[in-house]
Structure formats: C-alpha cells, structure tokens
N, C-alpha and C positions, 0 to 999 in steps of 0.2 A: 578544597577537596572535602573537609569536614561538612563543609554545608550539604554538599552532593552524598557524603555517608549519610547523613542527618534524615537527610530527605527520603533517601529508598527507604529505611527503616521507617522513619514514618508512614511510607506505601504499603510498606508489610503489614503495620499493623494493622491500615483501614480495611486492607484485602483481607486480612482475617475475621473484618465483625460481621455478624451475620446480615444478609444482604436485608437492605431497606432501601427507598428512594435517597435518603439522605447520606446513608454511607456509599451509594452509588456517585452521589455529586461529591462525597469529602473523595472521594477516590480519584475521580476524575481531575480534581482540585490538586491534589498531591501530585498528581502525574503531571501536571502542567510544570508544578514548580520545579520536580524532577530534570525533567527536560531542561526546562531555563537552567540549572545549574550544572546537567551533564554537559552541556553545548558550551558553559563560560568555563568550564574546569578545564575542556578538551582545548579551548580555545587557550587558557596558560602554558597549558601543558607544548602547544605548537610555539608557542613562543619561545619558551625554551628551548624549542628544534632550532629557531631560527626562521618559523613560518609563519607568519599574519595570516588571521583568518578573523574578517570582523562582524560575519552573519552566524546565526545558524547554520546554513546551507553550506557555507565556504568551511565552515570548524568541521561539520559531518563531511564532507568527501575530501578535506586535507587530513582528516585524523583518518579517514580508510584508506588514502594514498600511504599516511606516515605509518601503517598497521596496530594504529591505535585502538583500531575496533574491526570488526570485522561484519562480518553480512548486511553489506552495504544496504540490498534490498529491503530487511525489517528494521533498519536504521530508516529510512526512506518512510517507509508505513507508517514509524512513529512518529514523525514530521509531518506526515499529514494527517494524521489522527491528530496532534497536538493542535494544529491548525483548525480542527473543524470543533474542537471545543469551547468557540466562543458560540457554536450552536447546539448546543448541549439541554436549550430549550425544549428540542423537540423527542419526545419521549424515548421511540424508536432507534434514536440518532444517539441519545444518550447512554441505553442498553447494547449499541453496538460498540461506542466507543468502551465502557464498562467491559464488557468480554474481552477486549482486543486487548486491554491493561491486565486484564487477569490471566489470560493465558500466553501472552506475548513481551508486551511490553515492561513488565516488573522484571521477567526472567532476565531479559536484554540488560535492566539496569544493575542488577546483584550482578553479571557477570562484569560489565564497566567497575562497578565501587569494589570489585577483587582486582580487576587489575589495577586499579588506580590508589591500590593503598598502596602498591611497590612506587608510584613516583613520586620524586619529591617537588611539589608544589610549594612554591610558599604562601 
C-alpha cells in the first residue's frame, strides 16, 4: 500500500509541472506504475476477503463486486487507457492519454489511496 501512496503522489507532482512533452511522458510513466500498484494492492487486499484475483481485470471487477471501488465504468477507461500507452508514440494518442490522467484518472486514484489508508495490508 505504501508503494501505491508513493506513487499517486509522485503523479501529483508530475501533474503539476508545467506541461512540456517530457512532463507529458513522465505523466503518462507514473500513471502506468500507478496502475500496476492500484491493481496488486486491490489484489491483497481480496485476498484477505478470501478472493483470488490473479489479472488486472479479475482484481478490477472482484474489488467492484467486493465495493472496494466504485464506478466501475472509469475503472474500465483506465484499463484501457493504461493498455494503449505502450502507443504513446504517437503524438495525438499521447495528448489524449495526457488529458484523460489529468482530468480523470489521478482523481480516481487519490480517492483509492484515501480509502486504502483505512486497510490493513501488510
């Protein structure tokens, strides 16, 4: 859980410098790792329910079964935004994924790392 506090913060911060190409890719960068650590945190955190979840996909719709998160659909968006940043090449593609982190995707994780400071992980 500390890695997944670690990381949104780290997103704040890139979100706040002022925009260049570079801080657009350390953005986009952070959002990935983000991800990777919201998806393994939610995934301990089922285990402690008592529910295996051993993908991405399987930890996102058993933590919105178990009401570990909620609106499933921008939960879903961010799974495929996270997916299409191994094409982040292409300028357009990388200015979209950019907006989608800054006006969506950041929010969604500060509201995860406030609930997830109440569970005890170990």
């Amino acid at each position: 859980m500390a890695d997944f506090l670690k990381g949104v913060h780290q997103l704040e911060r890139a979100v706040a410098q002022p925009f260049d190409e570079f801080v657009r890719d350390a953005v986009i960068q952070r959002f990935k790792f983000c991800y990777e650590l919201a998806w393994k945190m939610l995934k301990l955190r089922l285990e402690q329910e008592g529910i295996d979840a051993h993908t991405p996909r399987q930890a996102l719709r058993e933590a919105l079964q178990a009401g570990l998160l909620d609106d499933g659909n921008l939960w879903s968006e961010i799974q495929r935004y996270r997916n299409l940043t191994s094409h982040t090449y292409d300028e357009r593609l990388a200015e979209e994924v950019y907006a989608f982190i800054v006006e969506k995707a950041l929010l969604r994780f500060q509201a995860l790392a406030r609930e997830a400071e109440a569970w005890q992980i170990p």
